[in-house]
Structures are given as structure tokens and as C-alpha cells.
PLY file of the C-alpha trace (Angstrom):
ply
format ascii 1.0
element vertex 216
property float x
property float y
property float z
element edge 215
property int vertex1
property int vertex2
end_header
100.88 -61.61 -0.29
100.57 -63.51 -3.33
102.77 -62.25 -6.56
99.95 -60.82 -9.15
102.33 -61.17 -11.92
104.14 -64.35 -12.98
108.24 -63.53 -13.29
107.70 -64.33 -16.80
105.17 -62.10 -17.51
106.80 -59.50 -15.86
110.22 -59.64 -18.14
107.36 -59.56 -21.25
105.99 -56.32 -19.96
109.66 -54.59 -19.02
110.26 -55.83 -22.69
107.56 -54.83 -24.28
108.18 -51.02 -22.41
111.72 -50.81 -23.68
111.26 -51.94 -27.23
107.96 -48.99 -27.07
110.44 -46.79 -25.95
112.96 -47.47 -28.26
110.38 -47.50 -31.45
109.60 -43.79 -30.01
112.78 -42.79 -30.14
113.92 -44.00 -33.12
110.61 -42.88 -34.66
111.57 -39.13 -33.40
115.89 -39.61 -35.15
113.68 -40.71 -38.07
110.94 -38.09 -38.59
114.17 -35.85 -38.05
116.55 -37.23 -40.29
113.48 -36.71 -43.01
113.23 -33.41 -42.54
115.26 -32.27 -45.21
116.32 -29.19 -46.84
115.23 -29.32 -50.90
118.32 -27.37 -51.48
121.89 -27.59 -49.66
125.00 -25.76 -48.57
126.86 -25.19 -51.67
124.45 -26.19 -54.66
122.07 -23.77 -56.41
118.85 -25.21 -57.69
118.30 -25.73 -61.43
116.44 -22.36 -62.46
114.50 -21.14 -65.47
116.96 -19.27 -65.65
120.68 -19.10 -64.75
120.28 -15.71 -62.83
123.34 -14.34 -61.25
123.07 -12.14 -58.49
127.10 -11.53 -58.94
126.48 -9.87 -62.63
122.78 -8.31 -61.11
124.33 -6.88 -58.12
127.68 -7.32 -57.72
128.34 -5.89 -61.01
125.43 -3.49 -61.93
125.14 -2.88 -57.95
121.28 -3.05 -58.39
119.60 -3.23 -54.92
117.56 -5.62 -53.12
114.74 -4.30 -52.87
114.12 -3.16 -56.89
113.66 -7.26 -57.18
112.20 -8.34 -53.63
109.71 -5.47 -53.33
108.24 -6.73 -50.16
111.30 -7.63 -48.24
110.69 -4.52 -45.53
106.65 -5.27 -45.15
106.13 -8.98 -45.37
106.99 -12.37 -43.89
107.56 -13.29 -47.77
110.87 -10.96 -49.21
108.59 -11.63 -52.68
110.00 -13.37 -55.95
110.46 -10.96 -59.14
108.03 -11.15 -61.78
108.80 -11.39 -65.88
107.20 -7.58 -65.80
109.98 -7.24 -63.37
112.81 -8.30 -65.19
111.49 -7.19 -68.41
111.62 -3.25 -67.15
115.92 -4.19 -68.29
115.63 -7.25 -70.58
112.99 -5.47 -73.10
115.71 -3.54 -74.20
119.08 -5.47 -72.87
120.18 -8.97 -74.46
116.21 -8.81 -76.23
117.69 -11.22 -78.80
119.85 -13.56 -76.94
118.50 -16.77 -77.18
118.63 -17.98 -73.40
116.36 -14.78 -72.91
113.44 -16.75 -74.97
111.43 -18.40 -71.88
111.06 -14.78 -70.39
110.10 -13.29 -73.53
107.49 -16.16 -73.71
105.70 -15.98 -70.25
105.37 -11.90 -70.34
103.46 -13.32 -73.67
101.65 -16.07 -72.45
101.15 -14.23 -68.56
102.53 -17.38 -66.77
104.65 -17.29 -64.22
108.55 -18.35 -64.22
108.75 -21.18 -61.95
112.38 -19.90 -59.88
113.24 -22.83 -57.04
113.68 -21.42 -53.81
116.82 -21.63 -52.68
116.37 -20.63 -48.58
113.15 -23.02 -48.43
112.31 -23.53 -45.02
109.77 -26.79 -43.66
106.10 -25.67 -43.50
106.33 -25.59 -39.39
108.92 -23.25 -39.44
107.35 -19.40 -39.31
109.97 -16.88 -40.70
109.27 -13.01 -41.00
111.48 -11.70 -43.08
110.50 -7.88 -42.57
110.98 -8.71 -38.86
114.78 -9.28 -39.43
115.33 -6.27 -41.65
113.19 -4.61 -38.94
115.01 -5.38 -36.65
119.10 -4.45 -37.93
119.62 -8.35 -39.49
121.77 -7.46 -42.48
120.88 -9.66 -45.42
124.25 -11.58 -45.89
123.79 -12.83 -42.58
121.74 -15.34 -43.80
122.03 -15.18 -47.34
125.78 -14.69 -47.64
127.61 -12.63 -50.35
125.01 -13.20 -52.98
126.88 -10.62 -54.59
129.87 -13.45 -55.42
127.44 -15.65 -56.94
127.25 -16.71 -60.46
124.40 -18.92 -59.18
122.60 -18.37 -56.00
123.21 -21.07 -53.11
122.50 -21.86 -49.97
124.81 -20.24 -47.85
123.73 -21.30 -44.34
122.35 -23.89 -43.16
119.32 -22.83 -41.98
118.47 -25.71 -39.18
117.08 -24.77 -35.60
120.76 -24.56 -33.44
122.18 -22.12 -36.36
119.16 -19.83 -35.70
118.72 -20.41 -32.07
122.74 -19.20 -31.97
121.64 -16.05 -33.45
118.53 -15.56 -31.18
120.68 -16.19 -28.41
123.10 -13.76 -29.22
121.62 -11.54 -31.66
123.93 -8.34 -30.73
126.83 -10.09 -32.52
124.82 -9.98 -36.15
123.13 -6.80 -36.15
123.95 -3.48 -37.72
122.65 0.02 -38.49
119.75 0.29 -41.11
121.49 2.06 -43.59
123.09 -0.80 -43.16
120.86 -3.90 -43.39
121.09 -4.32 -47.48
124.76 -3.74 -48.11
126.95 -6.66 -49.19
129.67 -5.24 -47.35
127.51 -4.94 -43.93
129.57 -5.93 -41.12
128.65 -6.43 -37.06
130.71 -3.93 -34.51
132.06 -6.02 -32.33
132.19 -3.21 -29.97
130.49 -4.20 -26.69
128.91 -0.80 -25.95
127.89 -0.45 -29.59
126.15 -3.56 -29.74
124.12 -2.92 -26.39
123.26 0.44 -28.19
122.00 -1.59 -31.08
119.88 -3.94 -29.17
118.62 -1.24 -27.02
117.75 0.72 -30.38
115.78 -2.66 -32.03
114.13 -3.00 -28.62
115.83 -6.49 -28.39
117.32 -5.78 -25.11
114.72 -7.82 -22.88
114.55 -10.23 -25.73
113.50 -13.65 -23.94
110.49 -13.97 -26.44
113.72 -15.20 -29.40
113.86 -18.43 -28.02
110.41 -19.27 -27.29
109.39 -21.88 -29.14
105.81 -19.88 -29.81
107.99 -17.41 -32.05
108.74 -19.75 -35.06
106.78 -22.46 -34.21
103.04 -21.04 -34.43
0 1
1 2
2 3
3 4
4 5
5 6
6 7
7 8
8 9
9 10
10 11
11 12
12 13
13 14
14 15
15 16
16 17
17 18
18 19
19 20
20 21
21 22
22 23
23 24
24 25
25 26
26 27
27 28
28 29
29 30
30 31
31 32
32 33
33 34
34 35
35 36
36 37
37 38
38 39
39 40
40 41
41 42
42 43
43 44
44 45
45 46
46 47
47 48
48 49
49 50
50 51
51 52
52 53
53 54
54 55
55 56
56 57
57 58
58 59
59 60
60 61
61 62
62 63
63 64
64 65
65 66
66 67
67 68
68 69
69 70
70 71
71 72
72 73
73 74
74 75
75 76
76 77
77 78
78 79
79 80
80 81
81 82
82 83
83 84
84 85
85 86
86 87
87 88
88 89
89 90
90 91
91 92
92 93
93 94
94 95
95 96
96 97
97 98
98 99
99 100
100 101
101 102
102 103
103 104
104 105
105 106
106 107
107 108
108 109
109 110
110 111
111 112
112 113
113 114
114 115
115 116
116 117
117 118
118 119
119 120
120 121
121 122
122 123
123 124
124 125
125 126
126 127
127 128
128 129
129 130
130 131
131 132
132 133
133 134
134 135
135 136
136 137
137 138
138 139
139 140
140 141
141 142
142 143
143 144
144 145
145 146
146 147
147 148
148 149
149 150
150 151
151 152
152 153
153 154
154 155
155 156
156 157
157 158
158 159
159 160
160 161
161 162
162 163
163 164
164 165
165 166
166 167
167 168
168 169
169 170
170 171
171 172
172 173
173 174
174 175
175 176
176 177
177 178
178 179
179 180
180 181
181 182
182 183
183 184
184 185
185 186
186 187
187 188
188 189
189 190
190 191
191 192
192 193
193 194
194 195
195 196
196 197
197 198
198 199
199 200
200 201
201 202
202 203
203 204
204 205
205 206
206 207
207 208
208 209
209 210
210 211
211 212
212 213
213 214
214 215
């Protein structure tokens, strides 16, 4: 039976396949490589203002929750307002200087624009009440805000450092009372951390590392 295809039109096709191939692949290494993080390991943002969570809560041991009031309830643990800070600063440091730009949007009702430091990419889907829900201490991702002058990323935040926690989530999670302490630490007692995952109802926990659960 006669050949359809020449030998040299053939190699053209086999080439043409590979070099497809390879455009793919680098394509995928590239849209990868793009994905960045605005924010890295180690380097706080520029702010409005140079908030320190080391002075706000190491210091003055003021508590989550007084500043990220929806933390427990929503996906989003909520960014203070200037009515917020102003319930201290309308009577603390009122004529310090640095203090001027909150003074002047509680004035002018706009909003402080505060960089977020633990941005994630827009296909990522991260509940944050469903960690604190759940046992997921907040230095676990966060670190020891309470040491910082200026907050920083102190994770990094990319799919195989979360997938390490969904995989073994026993080994990060601790009582409720718990959950917002700077000192919270894991048991890394067997038994107690099979009562913990029985107690989150994380013991038949498949569903962490479906794709469907961040990527919606």
C-alpha cells in the first residue's frame, strides 16, 4: 500500500507536534512564574501608616478580634476602619504629627488605603472563619505578628505550603481558647491530635485536598 505521507512531510508534522507541545508547556512554567505574590517573605508593604502589631499587641496585648471584627464569621478577617483606630488615637498621640492622615480621613470619611500583606491571586478561595472554625491558630499562617514592628509576610502562602497543612492538618491545630494567642502551640501528642480532629470534624477530611475547596 502506497505511503500517504511523504517522509518529509512526516518529520514536519512530528516537528510541528513537539514544538506545540513544548510552546504548551512553557506557556504553563510561564503563566506560573507570573503568578506572583504583591508582597514577599520578609518585606512589609509601604502603609499609610507604619502600624506595628508588636507595640498594638505585643505590647498593649490588644486582641485580634477588637481590629478584625469579622475574623470568626467571614471569608474576609475585615481591615480596621479610622472610627476604629480613632476609639484610642482621639485621645492617645492626638498631636503627633505622623497621626495627621488619620485625623484627616475620619474628617474627610475616606478610607485609609492599608496594602494587604497575605494577598492571595483572585482564583484562590480562602475562608478565614473556616480556619478559626476549625482550631487553625492565627500564627500559623500569620506568624508572631506580635514581634513585628512592621507586619510581613511570614509564609509563603503558595499551593504545596497549604496542601502540607491540608494533608496533615492534626499537626497545626489547637484548642479554641486557643486559636488567637501568640503563644498558641500544636500538641504533638498523637492521641491529642486525633481528639482534635475528631472534635473539628476533620477526621474523614478527604474534601482538604480537593481541588473544588479553594479553587471554586
Amino acid at each position: 500500500m502506497a505511503q500517504v505521507f511523504d517522509r518529509g512531510l512526516l518529520l514536519t508534522l512530528k516537528l510541528s507536534a513537539l514544538i506545540a507541545v513544548a510552546l504548551v508547556v512553557a506557556g504553563f512554567y510561564l503563566w506560573r512564574w507570573a503568578i506572583d505574590y504583591p508582597h514577599q517573605i520578609g518585606g512589609p508593604p509601604p502603609q499609610p501608616l507604619p502600624f506595628s502589631h508588636l507595640h498594638h499587641v505585643g505590647e498593649d496585648g490588644i486582641d485580634c478580634r477588637y481590629c478584625h471584627t469579622s475574623v470568626e464569621t467571614s471569608p474576609f478577617a475585615g481591615i480596621p476602619s479610622s472610627d476604629t483606630c480613632m476609639s484610642c488615637h482621639s485621645q492617645l498621640f492626638r498631636e503627633v504629627p505622623l497621626f495627621q492622615v488619620l485625623h484627616q480621613s475620619v474628617s474627610d470619611g475616606t478610607r485609609l488605603r492599608w496594602s494587604e500583606v497575605n494577598e492571595l491571586p483572585d482564583f484562590v478561595y480562602f475562608n478565614h472563619s473556616a480556619h478559626i472554625g476549625h482550631g487553625v491558630p492565627c500564627t500559623a499562617c500569620h506568624g508572631r505578628v506580635d514581634e513585628m514592628p512592621m507586619t510581613e509576610r511570614a509564609a509563603s502562602l503558595h499551593m504545596r505550603w497549604c496542601l502540607a497543612c491540608h494533608r496533615q492538618p492534626a499537626q497545626h491545630l489547637v484548642v479554641p481558647a486557643q486559636v488567637f494567642s501568640t503563644m498558641a502551640q500544636a500538641s504533638g501528642d498523637p492521641a491529642r491530635q486525633r481528639a482534635l480532629l475528631t472534635r473539628y470534624g476533620l477526621n474523614m477530611r478527604r474534601w482538604l485536598t480537593d481541588c473544588s475547596t479553594c479553587h471554586r
